[in-house]
KEKE-3310 file (N, C-alpha, C; in steps of 0.2 Angstrom, whole numbers, plus 5000, padded with zeros to 4 digits):
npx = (4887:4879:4881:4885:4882:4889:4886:4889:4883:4883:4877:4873:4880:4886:4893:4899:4906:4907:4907:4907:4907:4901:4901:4889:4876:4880:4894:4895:4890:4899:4910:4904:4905:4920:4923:4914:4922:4937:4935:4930:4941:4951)
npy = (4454:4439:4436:4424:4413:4404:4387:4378:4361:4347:4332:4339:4349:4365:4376:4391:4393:4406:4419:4424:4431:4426:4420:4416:4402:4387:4389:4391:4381:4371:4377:4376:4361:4361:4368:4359:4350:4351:4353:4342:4335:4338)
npz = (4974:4984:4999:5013:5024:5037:5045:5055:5060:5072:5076:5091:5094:5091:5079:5072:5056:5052:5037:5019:5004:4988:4973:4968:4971:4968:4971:4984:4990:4986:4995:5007:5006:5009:5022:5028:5029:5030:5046:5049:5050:5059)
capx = (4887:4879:4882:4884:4885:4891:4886:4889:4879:4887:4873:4870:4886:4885:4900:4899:4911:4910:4904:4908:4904:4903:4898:4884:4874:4885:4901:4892:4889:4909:4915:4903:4908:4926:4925:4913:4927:4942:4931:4929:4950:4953)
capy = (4447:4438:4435:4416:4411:4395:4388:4369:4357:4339:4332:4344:4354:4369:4379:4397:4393:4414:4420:4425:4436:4423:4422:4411:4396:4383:4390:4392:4374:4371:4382:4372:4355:4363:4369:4354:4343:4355:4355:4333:4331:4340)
capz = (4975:4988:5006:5014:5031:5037:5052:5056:5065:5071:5082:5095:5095:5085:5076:5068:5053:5048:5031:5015:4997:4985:4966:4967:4976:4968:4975:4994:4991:4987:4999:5013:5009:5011:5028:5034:5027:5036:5050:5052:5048:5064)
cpx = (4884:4882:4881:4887:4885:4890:4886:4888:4881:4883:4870:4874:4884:4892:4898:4904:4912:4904:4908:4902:4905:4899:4890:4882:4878:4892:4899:4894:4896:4910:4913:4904:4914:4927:4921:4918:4935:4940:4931:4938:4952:4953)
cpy = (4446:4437:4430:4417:4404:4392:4377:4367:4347:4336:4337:4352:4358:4373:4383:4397:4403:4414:4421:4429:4431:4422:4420:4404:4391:4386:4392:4385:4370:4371:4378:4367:4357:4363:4363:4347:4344:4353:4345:4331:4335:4339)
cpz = (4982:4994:5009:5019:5032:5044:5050:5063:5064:5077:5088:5095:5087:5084:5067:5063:5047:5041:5027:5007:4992:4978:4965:4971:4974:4971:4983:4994:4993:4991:5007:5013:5011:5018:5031:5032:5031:5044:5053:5054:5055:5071)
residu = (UNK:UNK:UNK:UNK:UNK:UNK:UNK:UNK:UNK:UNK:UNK:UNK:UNK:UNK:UNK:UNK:UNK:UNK:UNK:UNK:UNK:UNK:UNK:UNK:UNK:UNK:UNK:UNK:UNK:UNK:UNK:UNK:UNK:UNK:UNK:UNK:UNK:UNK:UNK:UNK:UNK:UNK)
# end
């Protein structure tokens, strides 16, 4: 299984959200609206 790293970018400011082993590019996709939506509610 692949390996996906998450990195989030919100204008300048940068934020290493980790990675993950995950099945497939549609479940990256998922997985990265998840944290950039965790990630806004905070």
């Amino acid at each position: 299984m692949p390996y996906y790293s998450f990195d989030l970018v919100i204008d300048e400011e940068y934020e290493n959200q980790g990675g993950l082993i995950l099945e497939n590019i549609e479940v990256a996709s998922d997985r990265a609206d998840q944290l950039a939506t965790e990630y806004i509610r905070t």
